[in-house]
N, C-alpha and C positions, 0 to 999 in steps of 0.2 A: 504494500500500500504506500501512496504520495501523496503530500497534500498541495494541493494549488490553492488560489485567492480565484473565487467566481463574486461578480457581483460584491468585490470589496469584501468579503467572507470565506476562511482557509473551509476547506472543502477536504476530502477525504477522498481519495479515488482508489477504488475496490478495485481488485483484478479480477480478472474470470475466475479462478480457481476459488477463491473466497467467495465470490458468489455463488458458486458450483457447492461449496461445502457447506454455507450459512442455507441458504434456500433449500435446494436437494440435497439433501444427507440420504448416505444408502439406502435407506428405506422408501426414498420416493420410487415409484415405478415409471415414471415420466421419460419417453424419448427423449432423444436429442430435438426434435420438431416439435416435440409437443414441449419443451423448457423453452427451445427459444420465439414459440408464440407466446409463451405466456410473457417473456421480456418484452418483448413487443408491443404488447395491448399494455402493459406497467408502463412503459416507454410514449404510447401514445398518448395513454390519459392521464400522465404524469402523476403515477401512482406510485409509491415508496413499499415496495415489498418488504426493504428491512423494518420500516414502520409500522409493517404488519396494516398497511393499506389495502392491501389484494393478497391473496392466495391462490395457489394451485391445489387442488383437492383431488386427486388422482381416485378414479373408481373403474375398476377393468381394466381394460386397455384403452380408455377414456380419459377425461378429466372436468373439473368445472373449475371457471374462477367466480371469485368471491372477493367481493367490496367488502372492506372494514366498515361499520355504519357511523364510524366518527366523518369517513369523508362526506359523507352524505349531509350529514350537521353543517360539518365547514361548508363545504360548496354552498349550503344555502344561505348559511352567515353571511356568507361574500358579497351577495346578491343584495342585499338588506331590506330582504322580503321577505324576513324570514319569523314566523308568527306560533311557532312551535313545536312540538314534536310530541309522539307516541309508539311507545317499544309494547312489543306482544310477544312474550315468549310461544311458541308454538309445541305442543307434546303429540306423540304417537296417541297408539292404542294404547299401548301398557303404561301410560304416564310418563317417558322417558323424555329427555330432551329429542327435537327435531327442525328446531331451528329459531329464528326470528323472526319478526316481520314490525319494521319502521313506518311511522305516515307521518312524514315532514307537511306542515302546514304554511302557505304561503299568508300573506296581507292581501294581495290581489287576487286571488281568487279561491 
């Protein structure tokens, strides 16, 4: 790792192999095409995976990514439209976890 100065700010610049070890650790099942889409869409929508903004959730020989629901907060902060929010844990059958579900409320509509 080096750090440079971006934007007036020393920055940290990760090599592939650190990113290779910190995100996939041997137990991801993730190609090499399916690791570097998911850098990719991180890369696009300027998502911080070491932030634990997005995720790759490997199922099969599949995968899904997954938004942190902090960014979803931010992003609407930014906007300053932003008029609240409500989390719903969601359960299976057997009462187990099964995920989330967020509803960001806007002032305009």
């Amino acid at each position: 790792m080096e750090m440079t100065k971006h934007e007036g700010k020393e920055v940290t610049i990760v090599d592939s192999k650190t990113i290779q070890d910190f995100l996939f650790s041997t137990g991801t099942t993730l190609n090499e095409k399916q690791k570097n889409m998911f850098m990719q869409l991180a890369i696009r929508n300027q998502l911080d995976p070491f932030k634990r903004e997005i995720y790759a959730i490997p199922f099969g020989s599949d995968f899904n990514i997954v938004t942190g629901y902090q960014v979803y907060i931010q992003r609407a902060e930014a906007t300053g439209k932003l008029n609240g929010w409500h989390c719903t844990v969601l359960k299976d059958a057997k009462g187990g976890l099964a995920g989330a579900k967020i509803i960001i409320y806007r002032k305009d509509f």
